[in-house]
PLY file of the C-alpha trace (Angstrom):
ply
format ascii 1.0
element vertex 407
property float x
property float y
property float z
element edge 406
property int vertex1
property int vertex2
end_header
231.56 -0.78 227.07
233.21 -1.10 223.95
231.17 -3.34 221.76
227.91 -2.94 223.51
226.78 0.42 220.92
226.99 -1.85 217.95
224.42 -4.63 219.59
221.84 -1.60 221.13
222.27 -0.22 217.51
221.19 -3.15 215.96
218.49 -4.00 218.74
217.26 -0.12 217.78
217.14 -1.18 213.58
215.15 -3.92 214.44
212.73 -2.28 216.92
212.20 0.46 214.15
211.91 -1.85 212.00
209.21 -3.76 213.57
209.24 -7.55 213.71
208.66 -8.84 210.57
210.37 -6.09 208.21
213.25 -7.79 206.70
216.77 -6.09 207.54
219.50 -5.46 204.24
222.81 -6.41 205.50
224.48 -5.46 202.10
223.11 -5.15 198.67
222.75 -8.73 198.72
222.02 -10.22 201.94
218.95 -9.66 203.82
217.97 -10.87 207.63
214.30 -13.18 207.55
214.62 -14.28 211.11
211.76 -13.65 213.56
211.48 -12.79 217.43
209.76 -15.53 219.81
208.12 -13.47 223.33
206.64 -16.58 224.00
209.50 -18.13 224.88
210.53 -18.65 229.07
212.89 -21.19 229.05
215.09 -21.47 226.08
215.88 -25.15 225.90
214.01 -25.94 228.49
216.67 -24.26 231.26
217.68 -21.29 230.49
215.89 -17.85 231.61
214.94 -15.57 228.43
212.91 -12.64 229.94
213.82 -10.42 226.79
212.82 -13.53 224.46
215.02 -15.19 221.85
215.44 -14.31 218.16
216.18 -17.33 215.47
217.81 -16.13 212.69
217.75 -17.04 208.90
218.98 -15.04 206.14
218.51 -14.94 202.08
221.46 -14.25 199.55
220.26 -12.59 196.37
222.75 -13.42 193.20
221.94 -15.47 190.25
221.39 -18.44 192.03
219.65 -17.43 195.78
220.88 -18.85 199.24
218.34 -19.35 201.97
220.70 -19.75 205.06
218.92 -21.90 207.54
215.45 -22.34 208.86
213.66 -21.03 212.34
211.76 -22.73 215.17
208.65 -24.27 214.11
205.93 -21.95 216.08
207.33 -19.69 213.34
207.31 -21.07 210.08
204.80 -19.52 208.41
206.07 -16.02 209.79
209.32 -17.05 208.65
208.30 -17.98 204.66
206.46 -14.68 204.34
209.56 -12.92 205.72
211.43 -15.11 202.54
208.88 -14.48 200.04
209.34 -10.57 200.97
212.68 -10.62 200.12
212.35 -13.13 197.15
209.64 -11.10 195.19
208.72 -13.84 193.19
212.03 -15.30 192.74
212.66 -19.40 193.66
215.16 -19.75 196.02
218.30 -22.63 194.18
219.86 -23.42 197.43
218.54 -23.81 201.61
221.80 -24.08 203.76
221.65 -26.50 206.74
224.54 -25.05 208.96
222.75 -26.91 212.34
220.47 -28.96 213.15
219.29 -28.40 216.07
215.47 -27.70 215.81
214.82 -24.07 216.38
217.13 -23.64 212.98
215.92 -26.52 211.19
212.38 -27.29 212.13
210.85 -25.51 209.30
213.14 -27.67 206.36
209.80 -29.42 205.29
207.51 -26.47 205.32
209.97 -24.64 202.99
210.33 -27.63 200.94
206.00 -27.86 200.13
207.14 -24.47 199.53
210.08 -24.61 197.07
210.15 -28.53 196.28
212.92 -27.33 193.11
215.75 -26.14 196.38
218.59 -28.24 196.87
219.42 -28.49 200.17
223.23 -27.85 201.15
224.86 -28.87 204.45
227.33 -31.71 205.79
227.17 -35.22 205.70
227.19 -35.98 209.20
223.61 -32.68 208.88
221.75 -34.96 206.35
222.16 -38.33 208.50
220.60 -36.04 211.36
217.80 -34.74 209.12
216.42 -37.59 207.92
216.97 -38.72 211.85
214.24 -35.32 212.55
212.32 -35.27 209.76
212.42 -38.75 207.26
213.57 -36.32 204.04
211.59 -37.52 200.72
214.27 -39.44 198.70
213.24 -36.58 195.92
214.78 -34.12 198.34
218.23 -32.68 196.13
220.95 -33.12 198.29
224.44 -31.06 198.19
226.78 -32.46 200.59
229.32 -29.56 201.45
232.77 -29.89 201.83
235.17 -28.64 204.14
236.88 -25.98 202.58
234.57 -26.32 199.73
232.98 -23.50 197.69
229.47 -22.91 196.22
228.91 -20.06 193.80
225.96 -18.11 193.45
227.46 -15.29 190.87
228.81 -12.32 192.37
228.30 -13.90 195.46
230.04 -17.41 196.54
230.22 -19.35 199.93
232.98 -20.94 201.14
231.79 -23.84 204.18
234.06 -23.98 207.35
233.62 -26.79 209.42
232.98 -26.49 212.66
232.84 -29.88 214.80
230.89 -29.56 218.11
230.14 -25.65 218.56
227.56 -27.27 219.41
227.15 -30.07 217.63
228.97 -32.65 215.53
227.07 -31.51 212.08
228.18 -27.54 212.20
229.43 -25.70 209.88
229.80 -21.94 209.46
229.94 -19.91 205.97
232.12 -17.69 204.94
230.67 -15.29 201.91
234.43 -14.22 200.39
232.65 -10.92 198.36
230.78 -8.76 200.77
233.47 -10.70 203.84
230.07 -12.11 205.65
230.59 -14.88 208.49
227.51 -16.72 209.09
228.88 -18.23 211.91
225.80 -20.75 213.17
224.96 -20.75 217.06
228.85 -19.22 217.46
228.66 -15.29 218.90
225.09 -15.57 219.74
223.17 -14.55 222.49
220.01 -14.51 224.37
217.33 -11.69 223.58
214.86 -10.80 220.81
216.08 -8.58 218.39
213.52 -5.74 219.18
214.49 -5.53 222.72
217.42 -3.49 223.78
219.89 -4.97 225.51
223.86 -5.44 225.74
225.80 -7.54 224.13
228.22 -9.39 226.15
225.96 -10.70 229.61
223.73 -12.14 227.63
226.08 -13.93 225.19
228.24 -14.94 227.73
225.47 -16.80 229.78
224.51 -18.24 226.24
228.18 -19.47 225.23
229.51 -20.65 228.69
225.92 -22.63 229.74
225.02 -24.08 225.77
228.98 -23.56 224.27
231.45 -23.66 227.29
232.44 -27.26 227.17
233.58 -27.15 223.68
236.77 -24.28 224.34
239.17 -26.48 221.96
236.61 -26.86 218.82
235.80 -22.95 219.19
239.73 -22.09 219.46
240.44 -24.04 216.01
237.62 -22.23 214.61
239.00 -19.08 215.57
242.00 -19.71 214.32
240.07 -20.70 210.74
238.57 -17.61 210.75
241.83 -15.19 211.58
242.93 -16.17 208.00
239.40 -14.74 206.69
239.19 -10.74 206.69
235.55 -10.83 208.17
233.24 -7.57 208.24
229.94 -8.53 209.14
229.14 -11.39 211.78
225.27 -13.07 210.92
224.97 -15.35 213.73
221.31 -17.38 214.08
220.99 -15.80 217.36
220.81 -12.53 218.38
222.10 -9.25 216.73
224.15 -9.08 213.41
227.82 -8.07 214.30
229.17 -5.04 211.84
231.44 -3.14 214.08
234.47 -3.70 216.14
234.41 -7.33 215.42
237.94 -7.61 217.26
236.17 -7.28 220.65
233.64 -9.43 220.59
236.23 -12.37 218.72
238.40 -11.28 221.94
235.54 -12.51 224.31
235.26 -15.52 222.37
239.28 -16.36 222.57
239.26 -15.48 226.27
236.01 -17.64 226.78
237.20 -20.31 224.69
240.24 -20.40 226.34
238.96 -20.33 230.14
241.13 -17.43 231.15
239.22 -15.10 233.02
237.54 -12.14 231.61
237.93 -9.79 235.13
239.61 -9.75 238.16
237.06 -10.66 240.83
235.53 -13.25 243.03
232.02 -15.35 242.53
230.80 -16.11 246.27
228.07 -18.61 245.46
225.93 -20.35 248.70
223.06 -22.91 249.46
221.85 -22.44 253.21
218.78 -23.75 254.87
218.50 -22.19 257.89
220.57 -18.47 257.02
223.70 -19.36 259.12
226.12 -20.62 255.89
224.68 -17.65 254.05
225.91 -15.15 256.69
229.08 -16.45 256.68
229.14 -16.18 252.94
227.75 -12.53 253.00
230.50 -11.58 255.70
233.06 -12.82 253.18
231.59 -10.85 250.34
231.37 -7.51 252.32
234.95 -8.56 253.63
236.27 -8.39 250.40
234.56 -5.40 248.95
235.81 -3.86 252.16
239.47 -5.02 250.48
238.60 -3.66 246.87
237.47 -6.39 245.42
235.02 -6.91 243.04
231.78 -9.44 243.91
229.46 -10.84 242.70
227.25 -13.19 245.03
224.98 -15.96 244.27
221.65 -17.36 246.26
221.88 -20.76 244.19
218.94 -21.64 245.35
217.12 -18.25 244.36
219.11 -16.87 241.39
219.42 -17.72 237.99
221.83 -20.64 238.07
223.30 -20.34 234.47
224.26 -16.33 235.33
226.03 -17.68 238.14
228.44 -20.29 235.96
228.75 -17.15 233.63
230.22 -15.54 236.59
231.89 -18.05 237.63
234.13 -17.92 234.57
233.91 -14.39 234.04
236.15 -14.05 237.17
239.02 -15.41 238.60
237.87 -16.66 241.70
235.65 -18.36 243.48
233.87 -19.26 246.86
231.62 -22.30 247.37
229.46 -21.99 250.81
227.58 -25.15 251.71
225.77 -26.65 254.18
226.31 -30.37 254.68
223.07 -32.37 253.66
222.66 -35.92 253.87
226.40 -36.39 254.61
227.03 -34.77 251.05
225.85 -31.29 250.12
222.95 -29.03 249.78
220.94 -29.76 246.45
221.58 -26.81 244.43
225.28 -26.54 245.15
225.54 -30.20 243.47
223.60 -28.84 240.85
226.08 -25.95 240.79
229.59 -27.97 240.56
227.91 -30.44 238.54
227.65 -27.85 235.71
231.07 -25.83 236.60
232.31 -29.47 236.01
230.47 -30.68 233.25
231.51 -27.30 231.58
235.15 -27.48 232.21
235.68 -25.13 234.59
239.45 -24.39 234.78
242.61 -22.26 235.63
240.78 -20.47 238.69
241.18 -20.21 242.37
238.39 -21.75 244.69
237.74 -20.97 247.87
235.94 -23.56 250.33
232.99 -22.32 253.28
231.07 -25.52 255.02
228.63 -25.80 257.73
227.64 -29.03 259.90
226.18 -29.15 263.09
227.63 -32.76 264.19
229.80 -34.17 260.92
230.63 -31.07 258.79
231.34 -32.84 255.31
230.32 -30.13 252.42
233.98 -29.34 251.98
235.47 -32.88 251.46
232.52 -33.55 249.18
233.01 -29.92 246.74
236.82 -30.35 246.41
236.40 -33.92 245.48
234.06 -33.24 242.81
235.86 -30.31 241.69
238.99 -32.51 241.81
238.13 -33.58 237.95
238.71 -29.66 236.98
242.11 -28.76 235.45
244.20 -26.32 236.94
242.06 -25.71 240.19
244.18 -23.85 242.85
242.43 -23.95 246.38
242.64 -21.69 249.17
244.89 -22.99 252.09
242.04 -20.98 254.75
238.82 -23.44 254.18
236.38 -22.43 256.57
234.27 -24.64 258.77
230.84 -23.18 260.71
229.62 -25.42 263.66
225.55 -24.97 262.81
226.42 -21.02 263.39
228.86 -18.20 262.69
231.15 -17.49 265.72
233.88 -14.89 266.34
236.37 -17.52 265.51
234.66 -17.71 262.04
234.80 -13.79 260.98
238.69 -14.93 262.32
238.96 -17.51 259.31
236.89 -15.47 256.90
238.95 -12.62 257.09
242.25 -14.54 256.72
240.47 -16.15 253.81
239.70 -12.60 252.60
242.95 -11.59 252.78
244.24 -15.46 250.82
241.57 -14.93 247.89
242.78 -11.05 247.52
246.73 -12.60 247.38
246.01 -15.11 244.73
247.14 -14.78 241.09
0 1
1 2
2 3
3 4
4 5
5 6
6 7
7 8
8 9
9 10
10 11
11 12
12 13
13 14
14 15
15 16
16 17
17 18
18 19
19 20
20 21
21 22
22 23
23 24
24 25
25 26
26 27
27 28
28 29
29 30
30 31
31 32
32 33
33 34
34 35
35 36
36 37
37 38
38 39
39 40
40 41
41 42
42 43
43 44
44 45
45 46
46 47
47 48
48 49
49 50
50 51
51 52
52 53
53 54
54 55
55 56
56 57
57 58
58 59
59 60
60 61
61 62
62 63
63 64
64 65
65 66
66 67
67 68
68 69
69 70
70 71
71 72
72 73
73 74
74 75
75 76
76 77
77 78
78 79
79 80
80 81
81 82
82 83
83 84
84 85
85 86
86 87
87 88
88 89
89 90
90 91
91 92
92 93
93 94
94 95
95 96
96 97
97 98
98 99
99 100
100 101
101 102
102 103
103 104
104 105
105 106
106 107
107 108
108 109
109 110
110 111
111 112
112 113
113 114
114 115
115 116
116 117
117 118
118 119
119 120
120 121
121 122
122 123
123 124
124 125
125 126
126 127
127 128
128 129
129 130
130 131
131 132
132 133
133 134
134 135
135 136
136 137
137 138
138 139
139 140
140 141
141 142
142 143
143 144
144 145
145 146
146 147
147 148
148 149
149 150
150 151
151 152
152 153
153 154
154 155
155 156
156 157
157 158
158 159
159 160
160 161
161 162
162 163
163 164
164 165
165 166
166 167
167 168
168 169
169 170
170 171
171 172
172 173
173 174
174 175
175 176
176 177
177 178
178 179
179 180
180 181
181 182
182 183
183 184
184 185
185 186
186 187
187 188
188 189
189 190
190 191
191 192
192 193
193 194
194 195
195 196
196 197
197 198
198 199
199 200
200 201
201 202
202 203
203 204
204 205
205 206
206 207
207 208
208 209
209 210
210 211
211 212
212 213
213 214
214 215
215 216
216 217
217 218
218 219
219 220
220 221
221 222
222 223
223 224
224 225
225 226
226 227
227 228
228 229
229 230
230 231
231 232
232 233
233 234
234 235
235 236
236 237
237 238
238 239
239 240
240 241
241 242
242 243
243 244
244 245
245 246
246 247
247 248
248 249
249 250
250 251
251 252
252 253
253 254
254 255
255 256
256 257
257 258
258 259
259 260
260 261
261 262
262 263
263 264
264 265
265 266
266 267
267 268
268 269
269 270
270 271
271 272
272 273
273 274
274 275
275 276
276 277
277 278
278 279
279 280
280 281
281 282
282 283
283 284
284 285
285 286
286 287
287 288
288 289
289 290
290 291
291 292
292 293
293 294
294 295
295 296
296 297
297 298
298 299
299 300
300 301
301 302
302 303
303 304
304 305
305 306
306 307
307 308
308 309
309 310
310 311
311 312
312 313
313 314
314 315
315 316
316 317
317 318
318 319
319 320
320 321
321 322
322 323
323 324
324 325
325 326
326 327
327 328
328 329
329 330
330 331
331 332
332 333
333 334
334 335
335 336
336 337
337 338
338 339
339 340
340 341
341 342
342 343
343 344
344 345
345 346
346 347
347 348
348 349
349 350
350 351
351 352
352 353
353 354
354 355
355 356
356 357
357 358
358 359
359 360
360 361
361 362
362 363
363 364
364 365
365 366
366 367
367 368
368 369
369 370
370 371
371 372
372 373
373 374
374 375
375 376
376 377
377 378
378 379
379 380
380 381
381 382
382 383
383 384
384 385
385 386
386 387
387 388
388 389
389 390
390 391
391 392
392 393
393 394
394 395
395 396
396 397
397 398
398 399
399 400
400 401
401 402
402 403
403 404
404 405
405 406
C-alpha cells in the first residue's frame, strides 16, 4: 500500500534505535517521545496490543522549543530524553499544543526542571492547565495567537488553530524553515514506535473512534494547511510522516469528509442463541459469492472500535439483531450508539432482525439511526421468526443482490 513503507520505515529507525535514543528529524529538530507497553486500553476503551507512543519533540536554534509533554508514568524517561538532546542547554520555550493528559501531564515536572521556560499555548490551553494542574502564578505565560509567529532564529513557528481535533484548546505548528507540521493528536495512530506495523488500520481506528465526530473542524484545518508547503508531519502519536504526505492528507480529507474509503459492505451482528448470526453469515458468504468485499463483525466478541472503522471505511452496511427486551441486543446499542454519536453518514444500511413472538430490532436500529445524515436503507429488510428458514436465504439473497445495486 502506498504510504504504509514510510510508517514500517520509521517503526524500523526507532526499533534500531532502541527506545530511548532520540531521533534527528532535521538538523534542528529532534523526536524525545517515549513508547508505553504497559498500556491495554488507551483511554480506557480502546485496544492497543502494539502499545502507544506519546510524542514530544525539541527545536534547537538560539532560543530552544520543547514541543509538548508525555504521559506521566513517563516523565522522568521523558526529561532525560530532553536533557540528551539539550546537552546542557536551557530550554526558552515548552509548547502546549493539547491538553489532554498523556501530552501535558509532565508540564510541572519540566517546570522543577527548567523554572526560567515560558510556557506557550492558547488561551482557552492555559484556563485548562491551571484547571489540571493549579500553575504557580510565577509560571511565564505566552498566549499564542492564531496566525501568530514565534521566532527562535533560524527557526520560527507559526501557531494554527485548530478548534476541537479533539479539543477546544488545539493548536498545531507550523515550522516555515525546515516546512515541519506538528500537527497535535491530527494523523496519529495507535502503536509504539518500536513495533512494526502499518500505517493506515491503525490510524483510522484512532481518528474515526477519538477524531470522527469532528469531520468539519479537521476539513478547515486541511484547508489551512494546503496553503503551507509541508515536508515532514510530527504528530504526538505514532510515526513521524516524511514521505508521500499527499496520501495520508488524502485519508484524512476522505475521513473527514465521511465518503467512503472502499467499496464494500460491514455485516455487523449480536445473537444469543446463533440463529441471527447465521443469517448474517449467509449474507456475508452471499455477497462474497457476488464479488463483494466483507468484512464481518461478532459485536459482542470483536473489537468494537475496528468495527466503526469499518463501518466508515466502506460503503455499506448490515445491522443483524436479535430483539431483546422489546428493543435490541446490548452490544448492537452500543454499536449505533457510537456510529451515531460519531456521525455516521452518506452510506447505505441494510436491516436483519430476529424475534420469536414481537420481532422489533429493526424498528428500533432505523429509528436510532434516523438522526444520521444521508442514510439510504435497503428496501429488502429481513425478518427471522426465532430461526433461519428457506424463505429467509429467499430475502437474504434479494437483499444480496439490493446491497450489490446500491451506489
Amino acid at each position: 500500500m502506498q504510504g504504509k513503507k514510510t510508517a514500517n520505515e520509521c517503526a524500523h529507525e526507532y526499533k534500531k534505535e532502541g527506545r530511548e535514543k532520540n531521533m534527528k528529524i532535521t538538523d534542528g529538530i529532534f523526536y524525545v517521545g517515549v513508547n508505553d507497553h504497559d498500556v491495554t486500553l488507551f483511554e480506557g476503551q480502546y485496544l492497543v496490543p502494539n502499545g502507544m507512543a506519546y510524542n514530544s519533540y525539541v527545536i534547537l536554534d538560539e532560543k530552544i522549543a520543547v514541543m509538548d509533554t508525555v504521559d506521566e508514568a513517563f516523565g522522568e524517561q521523558w526529561i532525560a530524553n530532553v536533557e540528551e538532546v539539550l546537552q546542557g542547554r536551557k530550554p526558552d520555550y515548552l509548547v502546549v499544543q493539547h491538553m489532554e493528559p498523556d501530552h501535558s501531564a509532565n508540564i510541572l515536572l519540566f517546570l522543577e526542571k527548567y523554572p526560567e521556560t515560558e510556557i506557550v499555548a492558547t488561551p482557552q490551553a492555559f484556563k485548562m492547565m491551571n484547571q489540571f494542574y493549579s500553575l504557580d502564578s510565577s509560571v511565564k505565560q505566552v498566549p499564542a495567537a492564531n496566525g501568530g509567529e514565534l521566532a527562535l532564529g533560524v527557526h520560527k513557528l507559526n501557531f494554527v488553530y485548530a478548534p476541537m481535533v479533539h479539543w477546544p484548546e488545539v493548536m498545531m505548528t507550523y515550522e516555515s524553515t525546515d516546512k515541519v507540521l506538528f500537527s497535535a493528536d491530527g494523523f496519529g495512530k495507535f502503536g509504539a514506535l518500536d513495533v512494526e506495523d502499518g500505517w493506515a488500520d491503525e490510524a483510522r481506528r484512532y481518528y474515526i473512534g477519538i477524531v470522527g465526530k469532528y469531520g468539519a473542524q479537521v476539513q478547515n484545518v486541511l484547508k489551512k494547511a494546503a496553503a503551507l508547503d509541508i515536508q515532514v508531519i510530527c504528530p504526538l502519536h505514532g510515526p513521524v510522516l516524511t514521505e508521500n504526505l499527499g496520501y495520508y492528507i488524502g485519508l484524512y480529507d476522505t475521513w473527514s469528509s465521511y465518503e467512503a474509503e472502499s467499496e464494500g459492505v460491514v455485516v455487523a451482528y449480536a445473537s444469543v442463541y446463533g440463529n441471527t448470526r447465521k443469517a448474517a453469515l449467509y449474507l456475508a458468504e452471499e455477497l462474497r459469492r457476488k464479488g463483494a468485499r466483507v468484512a464481518v463483525y461478532d459485536l459482542g466478541k470483536d473489537d468494537m472500535a475496528a468495527a466503526l472503522a469499518d463501518a466508515f471505511r466502506y460503503s455499506k452496511l448490515v445491522l443483524a439483531c436479535n430483539t431483546y427486551n422489546m428493543s435490541i441486543n446490548p452490544f448492537m446499542n452500543d454499536f449505533i450508539t457510537r456510529l451515531v454519536e460519531h456521525s455516521y453518514q452518506k452510506r447505505t444500511v441494510g436491516l436483519i432482525e430476529n424475534g420469536s413472538w414481537a420481532p422489533a430490532a429493526g424498528k428500533v436500529m432505523r429509528g436510532m439511526l434516523d438522526k444520521c445524515r444521508d442514510v439510504t436503507f435497503a428496501e429488502n429488510t429481513v425478518t427471522l421468526l426465532s430461526a433461519m428458514k428457506p424463505d429467509n436465504e429467499e430475502q437474504l439473497k434479494a437483499l444480496a443482490e439490493e446491497l450489490m445495486k446500491a451506489g
